[in-house]
KEKE-3310 file (N, C-alpha, C; in steps of 0.2 Angstrom, whole numbers, plus 5000, padded with zeros to 4 digits):
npx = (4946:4960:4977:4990:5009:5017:5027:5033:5036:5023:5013:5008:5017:5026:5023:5016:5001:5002:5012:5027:5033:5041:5038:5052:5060:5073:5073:5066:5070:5080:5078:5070:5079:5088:5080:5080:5071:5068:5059:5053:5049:5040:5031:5027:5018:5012:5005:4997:4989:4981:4973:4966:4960:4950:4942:4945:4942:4945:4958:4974:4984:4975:4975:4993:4991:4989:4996:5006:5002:4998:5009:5018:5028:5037:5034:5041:5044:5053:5051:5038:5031:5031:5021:5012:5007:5010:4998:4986:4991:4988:4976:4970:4972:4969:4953:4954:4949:4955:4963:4974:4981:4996:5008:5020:5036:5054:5064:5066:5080:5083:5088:5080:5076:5077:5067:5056:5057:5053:5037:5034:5036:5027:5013:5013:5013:4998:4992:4990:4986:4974:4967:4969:4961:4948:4945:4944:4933:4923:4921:4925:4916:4909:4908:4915:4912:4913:4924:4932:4936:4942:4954:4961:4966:4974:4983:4987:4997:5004:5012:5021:5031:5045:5062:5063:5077:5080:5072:5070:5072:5074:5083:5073:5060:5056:5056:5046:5036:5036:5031:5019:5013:5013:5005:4993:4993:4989:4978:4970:4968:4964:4952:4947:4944:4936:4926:4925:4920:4908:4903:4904:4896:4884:4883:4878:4885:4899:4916:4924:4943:4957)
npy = (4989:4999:4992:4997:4997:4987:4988:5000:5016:5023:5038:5042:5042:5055:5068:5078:5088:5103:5107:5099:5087:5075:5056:5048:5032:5029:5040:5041:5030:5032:5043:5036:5027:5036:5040:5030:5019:5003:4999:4995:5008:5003:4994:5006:5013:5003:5002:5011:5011:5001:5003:5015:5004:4998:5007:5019:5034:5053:5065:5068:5069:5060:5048:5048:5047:5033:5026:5027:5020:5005:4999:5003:5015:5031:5043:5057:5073:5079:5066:5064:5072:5071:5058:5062:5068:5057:5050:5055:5057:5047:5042:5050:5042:5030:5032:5038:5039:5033:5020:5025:5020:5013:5001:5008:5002:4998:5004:5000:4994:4991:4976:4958:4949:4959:4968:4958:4954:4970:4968:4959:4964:4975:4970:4966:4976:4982:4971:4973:4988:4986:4977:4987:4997:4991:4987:4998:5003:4995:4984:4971:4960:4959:4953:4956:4956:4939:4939:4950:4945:4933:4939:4946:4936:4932:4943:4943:4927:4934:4943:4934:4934:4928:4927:4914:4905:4892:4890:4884:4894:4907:4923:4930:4926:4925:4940:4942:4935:4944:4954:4951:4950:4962:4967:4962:4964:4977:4982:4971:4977:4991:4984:4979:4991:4999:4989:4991:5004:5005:4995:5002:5012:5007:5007:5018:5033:5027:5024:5039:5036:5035)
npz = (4905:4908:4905:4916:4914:4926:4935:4931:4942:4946:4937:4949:4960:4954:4956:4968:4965:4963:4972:4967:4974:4975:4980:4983:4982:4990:4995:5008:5013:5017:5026:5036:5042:5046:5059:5067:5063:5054:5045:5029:5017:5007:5016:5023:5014:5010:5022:5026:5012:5015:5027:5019:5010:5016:5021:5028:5034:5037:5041:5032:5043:5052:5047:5047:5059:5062:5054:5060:5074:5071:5067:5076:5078:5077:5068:5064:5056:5042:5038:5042:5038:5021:5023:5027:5013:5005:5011:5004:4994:4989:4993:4983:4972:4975:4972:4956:4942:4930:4937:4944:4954:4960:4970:4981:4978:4976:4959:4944:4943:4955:4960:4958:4969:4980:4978:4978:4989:4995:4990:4998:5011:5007:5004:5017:5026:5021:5024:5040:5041:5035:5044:5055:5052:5052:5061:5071:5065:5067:5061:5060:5061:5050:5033:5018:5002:4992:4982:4986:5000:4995:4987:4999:5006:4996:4997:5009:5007:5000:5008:5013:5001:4993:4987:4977:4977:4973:4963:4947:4934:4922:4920:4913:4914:4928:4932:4924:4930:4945:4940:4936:4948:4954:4947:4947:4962:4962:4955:4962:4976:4972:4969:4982:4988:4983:4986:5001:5002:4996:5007:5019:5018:5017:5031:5039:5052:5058:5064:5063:5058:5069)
capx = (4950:4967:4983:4996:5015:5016:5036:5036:5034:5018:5015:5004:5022:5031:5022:5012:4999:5006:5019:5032:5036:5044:5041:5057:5060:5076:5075:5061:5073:5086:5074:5068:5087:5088:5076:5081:5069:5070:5055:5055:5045:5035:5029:5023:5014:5007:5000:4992:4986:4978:4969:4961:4956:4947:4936:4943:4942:4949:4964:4979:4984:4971:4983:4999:4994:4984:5002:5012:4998:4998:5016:5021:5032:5034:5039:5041:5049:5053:5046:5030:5027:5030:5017:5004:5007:5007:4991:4983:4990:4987:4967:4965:4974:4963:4947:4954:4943:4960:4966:4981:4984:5000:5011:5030:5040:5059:5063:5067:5088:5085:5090:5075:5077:5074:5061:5052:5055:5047:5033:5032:5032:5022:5009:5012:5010:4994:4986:4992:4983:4966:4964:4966:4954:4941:4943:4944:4926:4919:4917:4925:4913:4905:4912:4919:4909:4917:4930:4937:4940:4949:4960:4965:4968:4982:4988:4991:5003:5009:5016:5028:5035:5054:5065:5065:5082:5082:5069:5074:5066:5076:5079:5066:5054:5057:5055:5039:5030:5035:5026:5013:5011:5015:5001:4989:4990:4985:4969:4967:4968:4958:4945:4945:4945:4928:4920:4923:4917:4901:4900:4904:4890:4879:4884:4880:4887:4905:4918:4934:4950:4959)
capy = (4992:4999:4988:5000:4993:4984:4989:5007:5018:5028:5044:5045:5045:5059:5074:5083:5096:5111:5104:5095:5084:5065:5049:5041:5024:5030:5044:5037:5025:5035:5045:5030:5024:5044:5041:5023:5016:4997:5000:4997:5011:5000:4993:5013:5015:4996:5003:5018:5009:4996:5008:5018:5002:4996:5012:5024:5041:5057:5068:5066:5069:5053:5043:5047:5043:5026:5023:5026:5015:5001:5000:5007:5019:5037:5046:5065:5079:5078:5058:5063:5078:5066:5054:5067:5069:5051:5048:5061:5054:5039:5043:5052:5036:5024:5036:5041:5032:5032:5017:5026:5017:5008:5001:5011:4998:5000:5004:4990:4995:4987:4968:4958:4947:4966:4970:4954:4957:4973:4967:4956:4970:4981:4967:4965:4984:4983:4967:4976:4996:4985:4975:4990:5002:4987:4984:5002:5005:4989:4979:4965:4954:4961:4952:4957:4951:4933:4941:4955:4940:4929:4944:4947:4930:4931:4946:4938:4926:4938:4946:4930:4934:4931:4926:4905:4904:4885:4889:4883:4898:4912:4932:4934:4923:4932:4946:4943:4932:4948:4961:4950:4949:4969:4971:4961:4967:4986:4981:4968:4984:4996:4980:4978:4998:5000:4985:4994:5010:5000:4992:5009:5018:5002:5007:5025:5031:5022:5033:5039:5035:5038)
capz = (4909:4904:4912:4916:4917:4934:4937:4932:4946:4941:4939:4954:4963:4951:4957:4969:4961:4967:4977:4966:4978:4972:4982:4982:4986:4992:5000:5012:5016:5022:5033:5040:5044:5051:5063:5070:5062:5050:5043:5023:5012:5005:5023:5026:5009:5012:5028:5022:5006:5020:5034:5017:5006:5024:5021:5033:5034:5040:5036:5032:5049:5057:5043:5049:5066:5063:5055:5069:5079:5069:5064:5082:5074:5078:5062:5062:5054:5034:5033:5045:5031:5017:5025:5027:5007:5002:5010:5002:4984:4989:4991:4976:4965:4974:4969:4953:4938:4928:4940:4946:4961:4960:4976:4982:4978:4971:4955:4939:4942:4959:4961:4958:4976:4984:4974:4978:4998:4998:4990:5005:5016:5006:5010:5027:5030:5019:5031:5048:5040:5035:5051:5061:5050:5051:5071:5073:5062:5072:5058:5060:5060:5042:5029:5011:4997:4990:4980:4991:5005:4994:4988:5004:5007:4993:4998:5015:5006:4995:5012:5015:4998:4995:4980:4978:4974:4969:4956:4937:4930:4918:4922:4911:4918:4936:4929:4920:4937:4948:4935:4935:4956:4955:4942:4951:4966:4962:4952:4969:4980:4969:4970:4989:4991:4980:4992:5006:5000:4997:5014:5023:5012:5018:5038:5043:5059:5057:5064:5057:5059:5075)
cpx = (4957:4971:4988:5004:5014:5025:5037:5034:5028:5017:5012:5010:5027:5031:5017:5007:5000:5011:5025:5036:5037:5044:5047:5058:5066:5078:5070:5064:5077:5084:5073:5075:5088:5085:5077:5077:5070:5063:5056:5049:5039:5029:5024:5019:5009:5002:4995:4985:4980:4973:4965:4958:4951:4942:4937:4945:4945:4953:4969:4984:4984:4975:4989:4998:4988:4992:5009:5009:5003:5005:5020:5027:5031:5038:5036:5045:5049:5047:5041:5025:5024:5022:5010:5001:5007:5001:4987:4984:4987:4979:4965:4967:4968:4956:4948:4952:4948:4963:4973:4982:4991:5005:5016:5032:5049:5058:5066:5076:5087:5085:5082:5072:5074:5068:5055:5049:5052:5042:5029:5029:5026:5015:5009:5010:5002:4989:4986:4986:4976:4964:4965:4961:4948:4939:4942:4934:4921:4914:4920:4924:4908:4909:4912:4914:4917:4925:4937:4942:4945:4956:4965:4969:4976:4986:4992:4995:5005:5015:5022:5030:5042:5056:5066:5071:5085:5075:5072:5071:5073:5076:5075:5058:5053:5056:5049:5033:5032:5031:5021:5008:5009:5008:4993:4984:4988:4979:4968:4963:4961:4950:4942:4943:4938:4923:4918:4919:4910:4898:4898:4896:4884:4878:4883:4880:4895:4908:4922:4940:4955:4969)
cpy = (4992:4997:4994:4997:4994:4986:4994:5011:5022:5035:5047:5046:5051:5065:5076:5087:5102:5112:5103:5091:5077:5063:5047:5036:5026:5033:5045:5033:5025:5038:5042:5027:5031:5043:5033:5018:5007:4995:4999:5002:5008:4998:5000:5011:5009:4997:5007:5017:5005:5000:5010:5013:4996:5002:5017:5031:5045:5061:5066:5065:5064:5049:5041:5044:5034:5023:5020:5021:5008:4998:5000:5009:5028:5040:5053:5069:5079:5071:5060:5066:5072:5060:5055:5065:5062:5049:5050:5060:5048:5036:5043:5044:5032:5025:5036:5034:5030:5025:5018:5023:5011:5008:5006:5005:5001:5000:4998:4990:4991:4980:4964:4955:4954:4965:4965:4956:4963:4974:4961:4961:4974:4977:4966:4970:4984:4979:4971:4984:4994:4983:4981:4995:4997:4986:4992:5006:5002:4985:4974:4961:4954:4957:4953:4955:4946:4935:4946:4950:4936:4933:4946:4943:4931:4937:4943:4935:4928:4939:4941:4929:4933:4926:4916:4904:4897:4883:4889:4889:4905:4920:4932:4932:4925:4935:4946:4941:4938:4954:4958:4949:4956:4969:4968:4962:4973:4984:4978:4973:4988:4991:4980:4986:5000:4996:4987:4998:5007:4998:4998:5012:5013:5003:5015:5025:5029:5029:5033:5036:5038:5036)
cpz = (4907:4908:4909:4919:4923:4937:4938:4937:4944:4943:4945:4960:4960:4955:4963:4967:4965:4972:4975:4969:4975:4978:4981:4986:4993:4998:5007:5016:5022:5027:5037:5044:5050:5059:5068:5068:5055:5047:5034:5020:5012:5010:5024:5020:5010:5015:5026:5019:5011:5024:5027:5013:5013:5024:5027:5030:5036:5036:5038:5039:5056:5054:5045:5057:5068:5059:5058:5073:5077:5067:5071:5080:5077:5075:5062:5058:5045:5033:5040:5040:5025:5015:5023:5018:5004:5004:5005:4993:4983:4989:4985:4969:4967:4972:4960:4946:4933:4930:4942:4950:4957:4968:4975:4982:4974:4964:4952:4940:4949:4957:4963:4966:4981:4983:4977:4988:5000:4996:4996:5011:5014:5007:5016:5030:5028:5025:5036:5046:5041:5039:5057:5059:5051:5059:5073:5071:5066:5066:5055:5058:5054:5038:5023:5006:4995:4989:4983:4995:5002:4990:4995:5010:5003:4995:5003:5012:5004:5001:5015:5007:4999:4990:4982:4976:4971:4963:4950:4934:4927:4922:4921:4913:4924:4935:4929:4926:4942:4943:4937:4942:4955:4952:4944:4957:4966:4959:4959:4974:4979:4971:4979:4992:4989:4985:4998:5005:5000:5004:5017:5021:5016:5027:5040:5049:5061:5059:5062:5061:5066:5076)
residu = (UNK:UNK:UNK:UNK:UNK:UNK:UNK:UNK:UNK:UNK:UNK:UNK:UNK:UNK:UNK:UNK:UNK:UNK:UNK:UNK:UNK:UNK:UNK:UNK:UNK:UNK:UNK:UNK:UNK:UNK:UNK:UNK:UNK:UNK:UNK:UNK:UNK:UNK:UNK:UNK:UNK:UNK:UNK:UNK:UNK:UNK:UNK:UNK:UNK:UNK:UNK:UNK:UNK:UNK:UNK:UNK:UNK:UNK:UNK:UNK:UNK:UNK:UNK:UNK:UNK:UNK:UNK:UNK:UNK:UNK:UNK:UNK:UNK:UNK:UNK:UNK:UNK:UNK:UNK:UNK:UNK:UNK:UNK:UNK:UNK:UNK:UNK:UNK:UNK:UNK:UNK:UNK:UNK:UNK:UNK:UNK:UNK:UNK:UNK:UNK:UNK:UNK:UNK:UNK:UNK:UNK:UNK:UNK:UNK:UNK:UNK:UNK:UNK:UNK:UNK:UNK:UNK:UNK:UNK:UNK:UNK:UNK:UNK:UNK:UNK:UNK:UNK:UNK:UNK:UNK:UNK:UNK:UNK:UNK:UNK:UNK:UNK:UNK:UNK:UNK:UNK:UNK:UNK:UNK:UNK:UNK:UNK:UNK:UNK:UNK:UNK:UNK:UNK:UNK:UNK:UNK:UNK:UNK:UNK:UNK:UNK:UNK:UNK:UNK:UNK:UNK:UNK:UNK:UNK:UNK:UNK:UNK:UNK:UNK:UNK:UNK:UNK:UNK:UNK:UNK:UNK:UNK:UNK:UNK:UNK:UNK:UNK:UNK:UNK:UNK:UNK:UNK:UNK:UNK:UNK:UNK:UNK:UNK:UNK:UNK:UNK:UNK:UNK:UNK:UNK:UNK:UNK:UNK:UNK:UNK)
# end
């Protein structure tokens, strides 16, 4: 399996196919501030990432609005479009047998403390998306194969990530223990995303996303 750097944004957020549309960390951010919301980026991309590696369905349409549920959010207008559009990328990465899938997270210019905090959220949005695609499927009470469960176990703590500041530890060594969380958790992901798919496939009848 090829490991692609865990830091740089990839290219599953440069482009749109026939859209040219850019993810930015940024300009997601500011819409969100637009909007009165205090939501981080990451947080939505989390959620998303969550409700589809849960096994749900639908269009991109039943995504924006399982993220507004879940999230209690009501995002319209540019960042509702957007949304639409990162679900829709954010399917075909977690499908695509290249292992595109990487989180929205800020870029390596930002301050590494940030960086770590919206790797917290970007799991906190991820538990919150897969416990509502799982409750909403009605399958709860299914459980994961082994390894799925205790991934999502870690992710759990990943989501009270945040910078230890009385740790002895070097930039570099910072640096290197968040790539290596960063890098983690997208194969995680990809792994948990395939188990459902599996489960689903094992339940006919399941309904979509609502």
């Amino acid at each position: 399996m090829a490991r692609a750097s865990a830091v740089e944004l990839s290219p599953m957020f440069d482009d749109m196919p026939g859209a040219g549309t850019v993810f930015d960390f940024d300009e997601i951010a500011g819409h969100l501030v637009e909007q009165g919301e205090q939501t981080s980026p990451s947080e939505l991309h989390g959620c998303l990432s969550g409700l589809l590696s849960a096994g749900a369905v639908g269009e991109p349409a039943a995504g924006l609005a399982g993220l507004n549920q879940t999230l209690e959010l009501d995002l319209h207008g540019e960042l509702a479009e957007l949304m639409l559009q990162l679900y829709s990328v954010t399917q075909a990465a977690l499908q695509d047998e290249e292992f595109d899938f990487h989180p929205l997270l800020p870029d390596d210019d930002t301050e590494l403390d940030v960086r770590i905090m919206a790797l917290g959220f970007w799991c906190r949005g991820f538990m919150a998306g897969f416990a509502r695609a799982t409750a909403v499927a009605g399958r709860g009470d299914r459980s994961l194969p082994g390894d799925s469960a205790e991934i999502l176990r870690d992710i759990a703590m990943m989501a009270q990530a945040g910078a230890d500041e009385d740790a002895e530890v070097s930039e570099d060594e910072s640096e290197g223990h968040y790539a290596e969380l960063v890098e983690y958790l997208r194969f995680a992901v990809l792994n948990v995303f395939m188990d459902s798919q599996g489960r689903a496939d094992d339940a006919p009848g399941e309904p979509p996303l609502h």
